[in-house]
Each structure stands twice: as C-alpha cells, then as structure tokens.
C-alpha positions as CSV (number, residue, x, y, z in Angstrom):
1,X,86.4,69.9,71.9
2,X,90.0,68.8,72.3
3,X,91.2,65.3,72.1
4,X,92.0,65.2,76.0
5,X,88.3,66.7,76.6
6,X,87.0,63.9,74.8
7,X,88.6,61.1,75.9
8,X,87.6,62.5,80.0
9,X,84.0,62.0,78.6
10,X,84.3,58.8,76.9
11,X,85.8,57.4,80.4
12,X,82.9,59.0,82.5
13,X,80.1,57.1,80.0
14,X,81.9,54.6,80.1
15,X,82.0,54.3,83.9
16,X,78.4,55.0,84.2
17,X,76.9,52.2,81.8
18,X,78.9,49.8,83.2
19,X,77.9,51.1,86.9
20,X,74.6,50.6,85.7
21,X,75.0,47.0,84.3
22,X,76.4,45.6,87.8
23,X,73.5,48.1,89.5
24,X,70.7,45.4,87.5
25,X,72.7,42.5,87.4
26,X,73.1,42.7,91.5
27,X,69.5,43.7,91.6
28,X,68.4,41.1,89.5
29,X,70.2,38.1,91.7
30,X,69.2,39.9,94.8
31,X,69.4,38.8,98.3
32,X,66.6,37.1,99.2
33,X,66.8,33.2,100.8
34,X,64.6,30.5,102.1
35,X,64.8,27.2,103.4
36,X,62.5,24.7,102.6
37,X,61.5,20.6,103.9
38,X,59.9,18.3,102.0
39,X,57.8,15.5,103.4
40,X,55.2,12.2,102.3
41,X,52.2,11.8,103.7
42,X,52.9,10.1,106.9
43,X,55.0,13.0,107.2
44,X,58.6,11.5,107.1
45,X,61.5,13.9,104.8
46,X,62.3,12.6,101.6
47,X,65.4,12.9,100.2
48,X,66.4,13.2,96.8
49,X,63.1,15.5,95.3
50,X,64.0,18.0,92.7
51,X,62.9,21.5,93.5
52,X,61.8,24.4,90.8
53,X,61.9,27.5,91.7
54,X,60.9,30.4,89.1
55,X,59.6,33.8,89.2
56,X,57.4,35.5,86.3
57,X,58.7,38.9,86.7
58,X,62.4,37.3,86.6
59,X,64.2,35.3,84.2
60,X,65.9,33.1,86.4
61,X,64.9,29.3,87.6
62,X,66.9,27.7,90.9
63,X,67.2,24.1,90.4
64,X,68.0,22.1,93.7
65,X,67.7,19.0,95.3
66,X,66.2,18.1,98.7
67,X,69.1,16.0,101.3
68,X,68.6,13.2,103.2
69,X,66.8,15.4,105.9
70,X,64.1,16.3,103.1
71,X,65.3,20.1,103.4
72,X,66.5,22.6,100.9
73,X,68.0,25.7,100.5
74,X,68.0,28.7,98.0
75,X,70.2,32.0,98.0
76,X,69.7,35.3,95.5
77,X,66.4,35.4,95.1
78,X,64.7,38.9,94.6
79,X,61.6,40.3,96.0
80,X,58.3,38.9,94.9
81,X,56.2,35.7,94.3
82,X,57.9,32.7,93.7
83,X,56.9,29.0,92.3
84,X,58.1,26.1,94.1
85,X,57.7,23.1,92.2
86,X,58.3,19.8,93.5
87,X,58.5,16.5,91.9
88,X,59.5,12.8,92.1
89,X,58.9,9.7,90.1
90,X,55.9,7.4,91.8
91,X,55.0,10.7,93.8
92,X,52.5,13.6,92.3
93,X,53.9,16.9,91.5
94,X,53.5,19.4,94.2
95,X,54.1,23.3,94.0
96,X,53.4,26.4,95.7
97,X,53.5,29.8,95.2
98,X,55.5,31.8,98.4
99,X,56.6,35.6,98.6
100,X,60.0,36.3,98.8
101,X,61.6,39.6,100.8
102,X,65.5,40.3,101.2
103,X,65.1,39.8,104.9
104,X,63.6,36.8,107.1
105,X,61.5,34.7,104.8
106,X,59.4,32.1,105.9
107,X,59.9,28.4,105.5
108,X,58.6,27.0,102.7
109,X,57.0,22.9,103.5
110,X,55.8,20.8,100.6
111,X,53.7,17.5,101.0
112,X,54.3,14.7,98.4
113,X,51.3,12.0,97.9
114,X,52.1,8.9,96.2
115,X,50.8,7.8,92.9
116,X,48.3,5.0,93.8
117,X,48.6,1.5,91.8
118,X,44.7,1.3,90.0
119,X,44.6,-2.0,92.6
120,X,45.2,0.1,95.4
121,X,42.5,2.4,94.3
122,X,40.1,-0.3,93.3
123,X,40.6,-2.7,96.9
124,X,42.5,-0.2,99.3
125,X,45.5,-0.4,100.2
126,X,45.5,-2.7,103.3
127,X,43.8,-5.1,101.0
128,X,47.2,-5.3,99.3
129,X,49.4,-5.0,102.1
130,X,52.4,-6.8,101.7
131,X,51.7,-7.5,98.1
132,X,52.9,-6.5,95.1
133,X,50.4,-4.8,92.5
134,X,52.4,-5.0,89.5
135,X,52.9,-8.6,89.8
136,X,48.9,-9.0,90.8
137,X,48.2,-7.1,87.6
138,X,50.8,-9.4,85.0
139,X,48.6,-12.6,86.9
140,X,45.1,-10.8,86.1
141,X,46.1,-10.1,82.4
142,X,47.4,-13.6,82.2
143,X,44.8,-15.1,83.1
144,X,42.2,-13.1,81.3
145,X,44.3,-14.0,77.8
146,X,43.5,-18.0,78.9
147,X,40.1,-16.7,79.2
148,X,40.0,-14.7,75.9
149,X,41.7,-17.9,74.3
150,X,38.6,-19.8,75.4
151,X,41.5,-22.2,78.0
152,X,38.9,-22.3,80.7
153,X,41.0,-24.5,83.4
154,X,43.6,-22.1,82.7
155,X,42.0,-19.0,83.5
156,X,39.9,-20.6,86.2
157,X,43.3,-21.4,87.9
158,X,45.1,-18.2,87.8
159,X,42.0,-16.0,89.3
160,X,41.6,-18.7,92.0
161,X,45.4,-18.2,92.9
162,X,44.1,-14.1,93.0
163,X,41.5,-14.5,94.8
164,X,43.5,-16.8,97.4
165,X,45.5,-13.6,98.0
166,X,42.5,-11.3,98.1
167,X,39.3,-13.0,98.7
168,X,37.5,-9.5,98.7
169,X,38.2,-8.7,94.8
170,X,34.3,-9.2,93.6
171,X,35.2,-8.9,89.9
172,X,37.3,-12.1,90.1
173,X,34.4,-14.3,91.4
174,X,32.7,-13.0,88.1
175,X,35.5,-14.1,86.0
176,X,35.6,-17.2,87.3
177,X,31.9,-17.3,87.5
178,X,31.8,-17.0,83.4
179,X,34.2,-19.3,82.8
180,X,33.1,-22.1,84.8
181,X,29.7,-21.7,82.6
182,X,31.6,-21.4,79.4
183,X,33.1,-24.7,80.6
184,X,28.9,-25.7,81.8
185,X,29.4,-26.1,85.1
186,X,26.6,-24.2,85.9
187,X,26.1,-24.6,89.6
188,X,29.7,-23.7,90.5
189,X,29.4,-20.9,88.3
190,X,26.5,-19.7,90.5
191,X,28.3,-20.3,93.8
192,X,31.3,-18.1,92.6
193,X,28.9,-15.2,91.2
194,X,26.9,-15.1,94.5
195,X,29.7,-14.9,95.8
196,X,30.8,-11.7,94.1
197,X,27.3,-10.4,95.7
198,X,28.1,-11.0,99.0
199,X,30.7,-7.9,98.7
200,X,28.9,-6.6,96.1
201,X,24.6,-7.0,96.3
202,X,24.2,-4.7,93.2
203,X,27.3,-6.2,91.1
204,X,25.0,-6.6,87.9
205,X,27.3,-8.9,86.1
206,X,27.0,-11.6,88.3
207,X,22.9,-10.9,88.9
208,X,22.8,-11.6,84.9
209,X,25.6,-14.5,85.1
210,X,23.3,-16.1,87.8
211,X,20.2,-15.6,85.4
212,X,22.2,-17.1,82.4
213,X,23.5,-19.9,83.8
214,X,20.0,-20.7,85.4
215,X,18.0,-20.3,81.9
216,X,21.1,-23.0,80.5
217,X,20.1,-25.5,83.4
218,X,16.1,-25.2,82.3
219,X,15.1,-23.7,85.5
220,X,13.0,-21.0,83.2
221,X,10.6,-19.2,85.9
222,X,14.1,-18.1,88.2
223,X,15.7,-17.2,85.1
224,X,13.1,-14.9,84.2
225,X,12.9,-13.0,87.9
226,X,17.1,-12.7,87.7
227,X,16.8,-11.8,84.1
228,X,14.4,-9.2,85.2
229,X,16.1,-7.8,87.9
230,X,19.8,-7.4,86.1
231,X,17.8,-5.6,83.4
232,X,16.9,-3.1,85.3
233,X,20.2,-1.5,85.5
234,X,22.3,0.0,82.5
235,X,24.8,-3.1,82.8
236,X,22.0,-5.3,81.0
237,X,23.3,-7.5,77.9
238,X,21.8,-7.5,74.8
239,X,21.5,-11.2,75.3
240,X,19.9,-10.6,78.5
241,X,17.0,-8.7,76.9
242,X,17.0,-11.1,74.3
243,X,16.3,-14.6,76.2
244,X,13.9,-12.3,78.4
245,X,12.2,-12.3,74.9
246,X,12.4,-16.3,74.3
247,X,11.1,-17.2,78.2
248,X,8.2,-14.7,77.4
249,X,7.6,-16.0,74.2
250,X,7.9,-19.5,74.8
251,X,5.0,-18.4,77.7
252,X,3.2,-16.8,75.3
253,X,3.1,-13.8,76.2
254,X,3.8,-12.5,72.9
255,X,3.1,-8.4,73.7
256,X,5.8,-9.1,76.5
257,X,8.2,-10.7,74.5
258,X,8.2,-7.8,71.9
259,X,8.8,-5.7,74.0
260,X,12.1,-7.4,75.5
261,X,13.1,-7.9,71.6
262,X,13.2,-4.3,70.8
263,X,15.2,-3.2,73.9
264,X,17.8,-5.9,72.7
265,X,17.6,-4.1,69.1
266,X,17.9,-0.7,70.7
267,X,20.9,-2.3,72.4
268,X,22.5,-3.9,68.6
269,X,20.4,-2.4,65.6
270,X,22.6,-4.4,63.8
271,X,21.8,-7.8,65.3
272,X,19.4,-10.5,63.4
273,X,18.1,-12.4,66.1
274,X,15.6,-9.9,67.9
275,X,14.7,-8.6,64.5
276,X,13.4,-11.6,63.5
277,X,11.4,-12.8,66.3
278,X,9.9,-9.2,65.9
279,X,8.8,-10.3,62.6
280,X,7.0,-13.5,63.9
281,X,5.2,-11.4,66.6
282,X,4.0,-9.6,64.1
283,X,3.0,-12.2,62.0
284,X,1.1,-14.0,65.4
285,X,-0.4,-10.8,65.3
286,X,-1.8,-10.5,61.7
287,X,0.3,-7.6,61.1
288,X,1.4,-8.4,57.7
289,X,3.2,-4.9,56.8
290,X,5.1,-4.8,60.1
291,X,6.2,-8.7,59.7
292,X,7.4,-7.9,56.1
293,X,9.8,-4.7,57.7
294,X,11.3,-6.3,60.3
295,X,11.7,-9.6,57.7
296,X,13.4,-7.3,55.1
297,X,15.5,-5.6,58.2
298,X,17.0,-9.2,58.9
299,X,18.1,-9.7,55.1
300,X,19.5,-6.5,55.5
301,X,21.9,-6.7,58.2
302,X,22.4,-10.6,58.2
303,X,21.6,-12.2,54.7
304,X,24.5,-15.1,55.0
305,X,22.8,-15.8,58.1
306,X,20.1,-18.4,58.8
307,X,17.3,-15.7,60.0
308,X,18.4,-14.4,57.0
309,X,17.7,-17.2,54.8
310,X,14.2,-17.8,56.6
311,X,13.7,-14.2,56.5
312,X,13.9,-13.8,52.9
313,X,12.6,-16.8,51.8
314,X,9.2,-15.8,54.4
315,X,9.0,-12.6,52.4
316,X,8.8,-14.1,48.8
317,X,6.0,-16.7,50.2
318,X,4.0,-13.3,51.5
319,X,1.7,-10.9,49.3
C-alpha cells in the first residue's frame, strides 16, 4: 500500500470512531424533559427543595433546585426509569420513580411531610399551637434535672409553668405527683396524679403513685386495693410488689405475702429486701432448709447490708 493509500484510510477510521463517539455521547444526554412541582401537605409550593434525579442504566445525576413556585425543570434526559429524589431539612425525604420518553412526558408532583417534633407526636399538634417545642422540651429537661437533684420546689415549679401551657400533658401531673411526695405532701401528690387519670384512666404510674403515697399516710386497706390494681399491669415497681408483701404480711397473710415477695425478686434477683422476708416466711413456716437458702441468698448479694448482717448472723444461730 502506498503512503497516499494509507493515509485515505487512516482519515476514514478516523472519521468513523469519532462519528461514533458524538453518535453515544448525544445518545447518552438525549432529549428527553420533564417539569416537575413540589408541594407540603396543605399543598402550598415550596421553594428552595433540592431535586435528584438519576437513572440505573445511565451514569448521569441532574441536580436542581425547585423556585419560588415549588416547580422544576430537567432537559437531556434519555429514555427509561428515572429516580426523583426530593429533600429538605425539617421535611422527610420524598422520591419517585417516573418513565422518561423523548417526547411529551408527564409531570412529575412530589409531596413533602414535615418532620414532627416528639411533642407534637406525643400531644398533637393543636395542643402546641402557637408554641414552641424546642423551648417546651429545654423546660421539661430542666426541670427533670431539679428533680433528679432531689430540688423538689424547683422541679415542682417548672412542670407547673408546663402544664399551665398544656394542661392535657398527663405525664407532667405524674412528675409533679412524685415530687410533691418526695417532698411528703402526700395529698397534693394524690390530687395531681388523679389528675393525670382523668386524661389518662389506665396511666399506671400514677395508679401506683396514688397507692404509694396512701400506704406513707397509713391508710393500709386503700393501699393495698391501688397496690393491687397497678400490679396488674407490666408498669408495676418492684417496690410496689414489695410493700404489697409488707401490708399482707403485717395482715398475716403470710402465703400471700410470699407470693408478692417473689414477684419483687423476679423483678430485682439482686435485691435483699424481698429475699429476706422470704426467709422469715419460711421460718413462720417451719421450713428450715428453705429459710437457710434464701438467708444465705441475702449474704450473697447484700452482705454490707443490714439484712445482710441479720441474715448471716440467723444462719450461724440455725442447725
């Protein structure tokens, strides 16, 4: 082949892979558009939402913004299933999936729901209406540190100033329904837990508050039937179970009694109290074996402890 002859066919390969580069590349961008809106629940356009648009059988992702009409617009696309992706801070992400031809191509309309303060899901949101949940939330957690610092006016105070905003928000009543009895004023400490019930008849914290601070006035028999009644659901303290025990026991119903200690047990293996009344109603019962395991359990998990000391000094005195 001559010189000439080769260069003529080095130009015409040439020509044709580089033909066929712009052939893909134009295929590859395509045609294809689509408008698109974007709107919040009440169905207003929101402006300022970044849109993602990809395809898995191209490697190519649109990145756009919606306007202040909530609409958007995307050119070059090529023929097939597209992800739209939609997202905004405080908003959940939205997306879709939506065929794309290189003629007319449907609109494409994405909702945007907004990311719910835990207060708004909790009370609803009219229950909060012109309020401010973050700043409700800083006032909760300072007032639960008073409460966790044992500053009972403190924390008394700031869910009082709550509740004045929201009068519905059960828990509150609770909190202020333990601290008042921390603080041992037991009948306000009642009226704000039955108050709790009124929007709440089956709130079990403040059915065993009501119990506990009736059993610290001496009123024993409604005590028991409260006591009773919050241990029959899961949100039963081991402390409930426990002073169900002592009322029985102080009755004399010893079989009762046991049987309240070892739920509290089953609740805290690890706790002395219940353990030792176990062994004393199985020493009332003559059961000399069974007192000695439960005695040797208490120096076991408590020995520094002063069911520990009685424990161990009742198991030296026993054959």
């Amino acid at each position: 082949m001559s010189l000439r002859a080769f260069d003529i066919v080095r130009v015409i390969f040439v020509t044709v892979a580089l033909f066929g580069v712009t052939a893909d590349q134009s295929f590859a961008q395509g045609q294809g558009r689509v408008r698109g809106t974007v709107v919040d629940e009440d169905g207003n356009p929101m402006d300022g939402v970044s849109i993602s648009v990809s395809s898995a059988e191209v490697q190519r992702v649109f990145d756009v913004m919606t306007g202040g009409d909530g609409m958007f617009a995307i050119i070059g696309m090529v023929s097939g299933d597209w992800a739209f992706q939609a997202e905004l801070d405080g908003y959940e992400p939205n997306g879709l999936v939506w065929p794309i031809t290189q003629s007319a191509n449907r609109p494409v309309s994405l909702t945007m729901i907004r990311i719910k303060h835990p207060l708004e899901i909790a009370l609803g949101e009219t229950a909060l209406e012109g309020l401010n949940p973050e700043e409700l939330m800083a006032d909760m957690e300072r007032a639960d540190e008073f409460f966790t610092n044992r500053q009972w006016d403190e924390a008394i105070n700031g869910y009082q100033s709550i509740l004045a905003k929201i009068p519905d928000f059960e828990i509150l009543h609770v909190q202020v329904g333990n601290a008042l009895s921390q603080r041992g004023d037991y009948p306000e400490a009642i009226t704000s837990y039955e108050q709790a019930l009124v929007g709440n008849p089956d709130n079990a914290d403040a059915q065993s508050g009501i119990a506990r601070a009736k059993l610290s006035m001496g009123d024993f028999e409604a005590a028991s039937a409260d006591l009773q009644a919050a241990a029959g659901s899961l949100n039963a303290t081991k402390e409930d179970l426990y002073n169900l025990g002592e009322l029985e026991f102080a009755k004399g119903d010893v079989s009762t009694a046991a049987g309240w200690y070892e739920k509290a047990s089953m609740v805290d293996p690890g706790w002395e109290k219940p353990l030792f009344k176990l062994a004393l109603v199985a020493l009332n019962q003559g059961d000399i074996p069974g007192a000695k395991n439960y005695f040797q359990r208490v120096v076991d998990v408590a020995p520094n402890s002063s069911e520990g000391a009685q424990a161990q000094a009742t198991l030296n005195a026993l054959p």
